[in-house]
PyMOL Python script that loads the backbone (N, CA, C, O; Angstrom):
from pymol import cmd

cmd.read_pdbstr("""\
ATOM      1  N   UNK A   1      81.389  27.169  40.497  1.00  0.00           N
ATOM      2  CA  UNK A   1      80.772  26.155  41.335  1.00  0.00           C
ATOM      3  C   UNK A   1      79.528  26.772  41.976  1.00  0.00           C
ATOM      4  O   UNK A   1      79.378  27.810  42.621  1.00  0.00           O
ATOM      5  N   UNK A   2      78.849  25.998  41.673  1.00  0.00           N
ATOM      6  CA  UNK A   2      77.454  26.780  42.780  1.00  0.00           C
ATOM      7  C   UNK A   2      76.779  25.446  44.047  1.00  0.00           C
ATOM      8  O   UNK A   2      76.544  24.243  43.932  1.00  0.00           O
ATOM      9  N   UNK A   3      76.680  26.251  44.984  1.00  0.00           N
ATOM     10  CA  UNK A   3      76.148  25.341  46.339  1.00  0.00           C
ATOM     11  C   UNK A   3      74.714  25.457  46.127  1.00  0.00           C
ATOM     12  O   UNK A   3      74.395  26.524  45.602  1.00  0.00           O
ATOM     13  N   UNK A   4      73.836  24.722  46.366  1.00  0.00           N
ATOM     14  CA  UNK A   4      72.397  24.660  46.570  1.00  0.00           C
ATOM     15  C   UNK A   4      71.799  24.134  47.851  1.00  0.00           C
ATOM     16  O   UNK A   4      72.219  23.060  48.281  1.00  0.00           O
ATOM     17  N   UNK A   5      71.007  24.686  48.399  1.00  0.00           N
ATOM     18  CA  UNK A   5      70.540  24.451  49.698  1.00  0.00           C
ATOM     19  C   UNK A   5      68.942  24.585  49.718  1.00  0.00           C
ATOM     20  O   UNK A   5      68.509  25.633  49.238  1.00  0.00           O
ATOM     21  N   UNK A   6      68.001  23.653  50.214  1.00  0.00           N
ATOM     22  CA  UNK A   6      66.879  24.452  50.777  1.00  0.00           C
ATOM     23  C   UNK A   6      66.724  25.285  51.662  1.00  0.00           C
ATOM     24  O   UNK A   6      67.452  25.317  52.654  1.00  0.00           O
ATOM     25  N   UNK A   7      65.844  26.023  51.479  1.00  0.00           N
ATOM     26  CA  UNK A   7      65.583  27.257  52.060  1.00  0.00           C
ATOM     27  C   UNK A   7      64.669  28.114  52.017  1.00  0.00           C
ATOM     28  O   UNK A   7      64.463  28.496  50.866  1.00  0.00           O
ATOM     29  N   UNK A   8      63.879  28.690  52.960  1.00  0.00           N
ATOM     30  CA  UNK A   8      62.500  29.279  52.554  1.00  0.00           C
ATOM     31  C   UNK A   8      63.308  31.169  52.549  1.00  0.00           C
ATOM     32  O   UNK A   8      64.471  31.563  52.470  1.00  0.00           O
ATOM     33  N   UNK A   9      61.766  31.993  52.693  1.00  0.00           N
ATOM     34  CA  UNK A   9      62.590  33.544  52.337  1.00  0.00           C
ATOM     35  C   UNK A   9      63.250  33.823  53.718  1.00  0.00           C
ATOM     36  O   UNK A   9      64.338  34.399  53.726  1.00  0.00           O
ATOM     37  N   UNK A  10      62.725  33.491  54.761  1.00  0.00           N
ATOM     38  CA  UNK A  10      63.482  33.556  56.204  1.00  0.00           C
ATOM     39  C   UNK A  10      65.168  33.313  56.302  1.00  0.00           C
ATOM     40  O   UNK A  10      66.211  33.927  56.529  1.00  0.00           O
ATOM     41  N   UNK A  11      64.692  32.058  55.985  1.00  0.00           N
ATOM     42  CA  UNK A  11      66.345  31.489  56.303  1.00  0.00           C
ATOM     43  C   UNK A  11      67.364  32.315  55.307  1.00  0.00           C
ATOM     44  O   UNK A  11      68.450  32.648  55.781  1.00  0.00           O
ATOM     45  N   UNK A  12      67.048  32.664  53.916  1.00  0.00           N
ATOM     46  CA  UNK A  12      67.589  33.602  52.727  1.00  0.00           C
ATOM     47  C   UNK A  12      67.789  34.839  53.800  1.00  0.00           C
ATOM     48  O   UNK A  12      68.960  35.120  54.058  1.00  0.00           O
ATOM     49  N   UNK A  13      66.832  35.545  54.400  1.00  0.00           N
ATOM     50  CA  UNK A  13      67.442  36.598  54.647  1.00  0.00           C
ATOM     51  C   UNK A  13      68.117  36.567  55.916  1.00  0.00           C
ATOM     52  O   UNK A  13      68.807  37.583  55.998  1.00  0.00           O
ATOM     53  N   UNK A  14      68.226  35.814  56.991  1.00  0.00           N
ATOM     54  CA  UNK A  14      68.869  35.597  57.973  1.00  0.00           C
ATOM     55  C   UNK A  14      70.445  35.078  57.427  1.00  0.00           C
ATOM     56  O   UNK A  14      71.324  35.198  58.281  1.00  0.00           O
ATOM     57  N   UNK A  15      70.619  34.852  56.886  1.00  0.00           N
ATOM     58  CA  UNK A  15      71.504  34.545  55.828  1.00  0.00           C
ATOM     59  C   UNK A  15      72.286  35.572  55.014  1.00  0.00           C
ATOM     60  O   UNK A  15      73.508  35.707  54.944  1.00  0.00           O
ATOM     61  N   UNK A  16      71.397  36.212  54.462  1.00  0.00           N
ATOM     62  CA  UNK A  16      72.036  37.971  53.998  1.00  0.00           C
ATOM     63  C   UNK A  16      72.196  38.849  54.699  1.00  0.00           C
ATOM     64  O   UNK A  16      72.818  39.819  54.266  1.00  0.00           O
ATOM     65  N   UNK A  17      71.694  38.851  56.060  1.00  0.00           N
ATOM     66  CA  UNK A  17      71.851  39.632  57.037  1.00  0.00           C
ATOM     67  C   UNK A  17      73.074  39.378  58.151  1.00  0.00           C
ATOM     68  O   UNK A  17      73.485  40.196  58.973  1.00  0.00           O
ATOM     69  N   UNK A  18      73.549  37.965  57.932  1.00  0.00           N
ATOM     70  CA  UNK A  18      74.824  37.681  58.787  1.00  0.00           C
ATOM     71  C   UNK A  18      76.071  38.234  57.862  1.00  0.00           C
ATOM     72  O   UNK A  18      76.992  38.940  58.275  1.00  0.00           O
ATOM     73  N   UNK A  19      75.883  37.736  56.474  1.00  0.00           N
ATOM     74  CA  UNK A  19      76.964  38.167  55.931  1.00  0.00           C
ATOM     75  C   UNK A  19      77.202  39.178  55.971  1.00  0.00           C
ATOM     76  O   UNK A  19      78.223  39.576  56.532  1.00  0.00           O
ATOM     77  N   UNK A  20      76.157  40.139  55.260  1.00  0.00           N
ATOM     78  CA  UNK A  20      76.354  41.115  55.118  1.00  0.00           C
ATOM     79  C   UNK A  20      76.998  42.294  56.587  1.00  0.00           C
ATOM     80  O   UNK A  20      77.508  43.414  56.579  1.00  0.00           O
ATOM     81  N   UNK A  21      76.649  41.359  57.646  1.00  0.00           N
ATOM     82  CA  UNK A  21      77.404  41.945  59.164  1.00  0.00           C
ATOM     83  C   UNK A  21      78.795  41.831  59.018  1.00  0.00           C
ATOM     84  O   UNK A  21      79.715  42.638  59.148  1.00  0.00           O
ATOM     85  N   UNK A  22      78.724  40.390  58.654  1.00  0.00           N
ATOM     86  CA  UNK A  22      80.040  40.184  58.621  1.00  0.00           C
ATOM     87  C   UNK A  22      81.163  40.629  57.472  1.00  0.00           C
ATOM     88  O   UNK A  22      82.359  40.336  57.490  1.00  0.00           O
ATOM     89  N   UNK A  23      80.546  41.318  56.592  1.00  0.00           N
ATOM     90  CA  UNK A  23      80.847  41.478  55.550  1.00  0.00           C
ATOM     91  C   UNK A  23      81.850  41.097  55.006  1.00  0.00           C
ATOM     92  O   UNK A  23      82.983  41.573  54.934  1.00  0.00           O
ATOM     93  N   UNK A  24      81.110  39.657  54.376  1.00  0.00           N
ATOM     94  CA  UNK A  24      81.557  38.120  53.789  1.00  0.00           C
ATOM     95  C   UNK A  24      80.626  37.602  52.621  1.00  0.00           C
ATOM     96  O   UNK A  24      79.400  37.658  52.720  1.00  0.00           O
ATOM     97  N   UNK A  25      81.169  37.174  51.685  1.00  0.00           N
ATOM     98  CA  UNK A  25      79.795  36.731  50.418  1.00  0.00           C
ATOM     99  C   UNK A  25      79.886  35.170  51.099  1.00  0.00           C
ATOM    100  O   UNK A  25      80.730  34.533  51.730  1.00  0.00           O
ATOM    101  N   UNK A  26      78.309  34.907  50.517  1.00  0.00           N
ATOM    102  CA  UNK A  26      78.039  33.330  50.752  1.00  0.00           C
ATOM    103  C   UNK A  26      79.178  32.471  50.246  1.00  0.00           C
ATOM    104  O   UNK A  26      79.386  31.358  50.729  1.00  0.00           O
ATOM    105  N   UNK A  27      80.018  33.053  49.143  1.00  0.00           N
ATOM    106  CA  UNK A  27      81.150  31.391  48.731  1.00  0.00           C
ATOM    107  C   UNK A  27      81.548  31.587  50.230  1.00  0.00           C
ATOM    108  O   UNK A  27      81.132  30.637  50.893  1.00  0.00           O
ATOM    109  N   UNK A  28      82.266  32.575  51.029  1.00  0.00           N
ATOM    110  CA  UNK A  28      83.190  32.461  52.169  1.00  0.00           C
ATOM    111  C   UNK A  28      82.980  31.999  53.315  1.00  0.00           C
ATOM    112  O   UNK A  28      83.724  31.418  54.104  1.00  0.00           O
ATOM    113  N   UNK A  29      80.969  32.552  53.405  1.00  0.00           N
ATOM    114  CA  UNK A  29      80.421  31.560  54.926  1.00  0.00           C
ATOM    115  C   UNK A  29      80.452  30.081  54.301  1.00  0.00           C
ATOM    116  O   UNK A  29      80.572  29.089  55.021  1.00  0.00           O
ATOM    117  N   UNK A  30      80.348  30.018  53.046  1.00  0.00           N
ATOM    118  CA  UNK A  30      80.035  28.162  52.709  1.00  0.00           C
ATOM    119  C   UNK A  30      81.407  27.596  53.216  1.00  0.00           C
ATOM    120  O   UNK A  30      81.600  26.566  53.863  1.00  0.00           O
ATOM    121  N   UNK A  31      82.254  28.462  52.793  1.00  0.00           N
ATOM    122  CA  UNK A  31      84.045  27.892  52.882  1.00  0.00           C
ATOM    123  C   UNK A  31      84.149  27.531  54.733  1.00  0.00           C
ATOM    124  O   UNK A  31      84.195  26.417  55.255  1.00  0.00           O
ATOM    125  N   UNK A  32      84.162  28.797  55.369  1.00  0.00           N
ATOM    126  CA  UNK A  32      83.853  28.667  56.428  1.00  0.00           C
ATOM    127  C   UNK A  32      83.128  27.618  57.316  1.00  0.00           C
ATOM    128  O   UNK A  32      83.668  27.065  58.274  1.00  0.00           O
ATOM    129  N   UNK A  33      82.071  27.436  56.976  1.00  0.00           N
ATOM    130  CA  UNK A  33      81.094  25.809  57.429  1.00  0.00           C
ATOM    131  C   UNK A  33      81.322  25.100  57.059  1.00  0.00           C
ATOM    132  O   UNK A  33      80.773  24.098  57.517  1.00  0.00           O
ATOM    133  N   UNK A  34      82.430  24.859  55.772  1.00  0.00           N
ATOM    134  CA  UNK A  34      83.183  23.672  55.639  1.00  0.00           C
ATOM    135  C   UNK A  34      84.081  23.155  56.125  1.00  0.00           C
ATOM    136  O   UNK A  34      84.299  21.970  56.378  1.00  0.00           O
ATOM    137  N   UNK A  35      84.847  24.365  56.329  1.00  0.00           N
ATOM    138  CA  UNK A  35      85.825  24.126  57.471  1.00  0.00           C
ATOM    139  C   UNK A  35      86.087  23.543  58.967  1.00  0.00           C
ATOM    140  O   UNK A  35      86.960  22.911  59.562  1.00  0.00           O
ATOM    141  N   UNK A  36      84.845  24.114  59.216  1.00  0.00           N
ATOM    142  CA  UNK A  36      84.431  23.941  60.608  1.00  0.00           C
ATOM    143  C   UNK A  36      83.757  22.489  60.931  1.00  0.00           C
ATOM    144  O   UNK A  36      83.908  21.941  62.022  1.00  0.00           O
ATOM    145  N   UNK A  37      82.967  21.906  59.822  1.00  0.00           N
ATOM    146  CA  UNK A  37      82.374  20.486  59.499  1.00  0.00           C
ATOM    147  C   UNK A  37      83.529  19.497  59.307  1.00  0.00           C
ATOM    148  O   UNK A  37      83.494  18.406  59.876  1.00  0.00           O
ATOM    149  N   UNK A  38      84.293  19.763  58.716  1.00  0.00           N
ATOM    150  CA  UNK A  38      85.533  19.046  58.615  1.00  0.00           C
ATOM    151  C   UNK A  38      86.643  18.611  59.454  1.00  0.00           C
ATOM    152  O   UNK A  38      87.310  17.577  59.469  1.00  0.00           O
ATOM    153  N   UNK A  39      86.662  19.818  60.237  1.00  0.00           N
ATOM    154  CA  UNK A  39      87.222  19.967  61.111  1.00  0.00           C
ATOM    155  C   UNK A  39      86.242  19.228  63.056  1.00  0.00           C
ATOM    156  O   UNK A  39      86.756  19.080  64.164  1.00  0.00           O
ATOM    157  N   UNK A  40      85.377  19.079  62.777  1.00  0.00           N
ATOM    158  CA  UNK A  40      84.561  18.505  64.054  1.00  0.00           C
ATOM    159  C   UNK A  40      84.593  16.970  63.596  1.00  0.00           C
ATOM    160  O   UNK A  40      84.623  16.094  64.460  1.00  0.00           O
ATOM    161  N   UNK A  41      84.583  16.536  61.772  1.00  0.00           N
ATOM    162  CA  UNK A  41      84.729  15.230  61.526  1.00  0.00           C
ATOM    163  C   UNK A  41      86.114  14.299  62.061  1.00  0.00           C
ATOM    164  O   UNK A  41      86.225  13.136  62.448  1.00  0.00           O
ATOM    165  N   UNK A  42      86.974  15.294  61.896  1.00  0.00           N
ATOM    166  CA  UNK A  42      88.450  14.571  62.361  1.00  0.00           C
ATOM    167  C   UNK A  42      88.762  14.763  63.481  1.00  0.00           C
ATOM    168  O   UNK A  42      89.489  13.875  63.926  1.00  0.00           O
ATOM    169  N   UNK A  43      88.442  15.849  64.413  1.00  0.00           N
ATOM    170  CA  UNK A  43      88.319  15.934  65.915  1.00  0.00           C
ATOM    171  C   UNK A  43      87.725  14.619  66.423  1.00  0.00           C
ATOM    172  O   UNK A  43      88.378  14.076  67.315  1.00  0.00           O
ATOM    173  N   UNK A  44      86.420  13.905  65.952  1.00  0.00           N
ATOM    174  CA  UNK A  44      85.792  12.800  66.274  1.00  0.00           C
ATOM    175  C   UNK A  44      86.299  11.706  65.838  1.00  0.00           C
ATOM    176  O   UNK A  44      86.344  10.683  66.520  1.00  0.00           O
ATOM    177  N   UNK A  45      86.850  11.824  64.351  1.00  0.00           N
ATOM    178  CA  UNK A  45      87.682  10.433  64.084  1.00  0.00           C
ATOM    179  C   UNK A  45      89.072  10.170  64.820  1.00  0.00           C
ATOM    180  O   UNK A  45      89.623   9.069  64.843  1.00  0.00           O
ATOM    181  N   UNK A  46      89.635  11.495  65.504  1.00  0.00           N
ATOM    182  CA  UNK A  46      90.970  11.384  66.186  1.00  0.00           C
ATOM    183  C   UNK A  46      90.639  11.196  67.512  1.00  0.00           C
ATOM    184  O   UNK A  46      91.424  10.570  68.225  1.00  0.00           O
ATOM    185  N   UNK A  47      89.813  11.546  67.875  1.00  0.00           N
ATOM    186  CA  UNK A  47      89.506  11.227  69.343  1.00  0.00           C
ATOM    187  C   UNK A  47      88.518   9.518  69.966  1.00  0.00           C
ATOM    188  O   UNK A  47      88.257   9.102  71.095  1.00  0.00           O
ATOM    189  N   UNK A  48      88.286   9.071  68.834  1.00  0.00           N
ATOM    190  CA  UNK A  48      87.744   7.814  68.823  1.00  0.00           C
ATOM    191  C   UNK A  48      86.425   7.860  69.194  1.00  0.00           C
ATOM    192  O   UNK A  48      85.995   6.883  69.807  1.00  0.00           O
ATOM    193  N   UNK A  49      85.476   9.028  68.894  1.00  0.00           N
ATOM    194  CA  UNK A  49      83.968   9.161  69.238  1.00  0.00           C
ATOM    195  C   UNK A  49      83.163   8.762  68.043  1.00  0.00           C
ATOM    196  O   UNK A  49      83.414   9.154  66.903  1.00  0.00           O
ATOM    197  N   UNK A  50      82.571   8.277  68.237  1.00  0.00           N
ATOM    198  CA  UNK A  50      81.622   7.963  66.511  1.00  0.00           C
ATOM    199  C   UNK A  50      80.234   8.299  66.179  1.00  0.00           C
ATOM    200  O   UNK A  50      79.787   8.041  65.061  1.00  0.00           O
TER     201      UNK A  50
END
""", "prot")
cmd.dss("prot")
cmd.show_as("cartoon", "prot")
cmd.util.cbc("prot")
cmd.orient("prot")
């Protein structure tokens, strides 16, 4: 599976530079921000905010 995003060389390396802190490959931050997106979607659909 591959994710695609825009992005200039900045955001690329601000980007390689978190992971690599965190030392995490991009599938795991993508997994991660999915999680977290998903998780703020049903927080809002359970709490009745729209």
């Amino acid at each position: 599976m591959y994710i695609a995003f825009p992005a200039d060389e900045k955001v690329k390396a601000r980007l390689d530079s978190v992971c690599k802190s965190l030392g995490i490959t991009y599938e795991e931050w993508f997994e991660t921000a999915l999680i977290e997106s998903e998780h703020d979607v049903l927080t809002k659909l359970l709490s009745g905010d729209e």
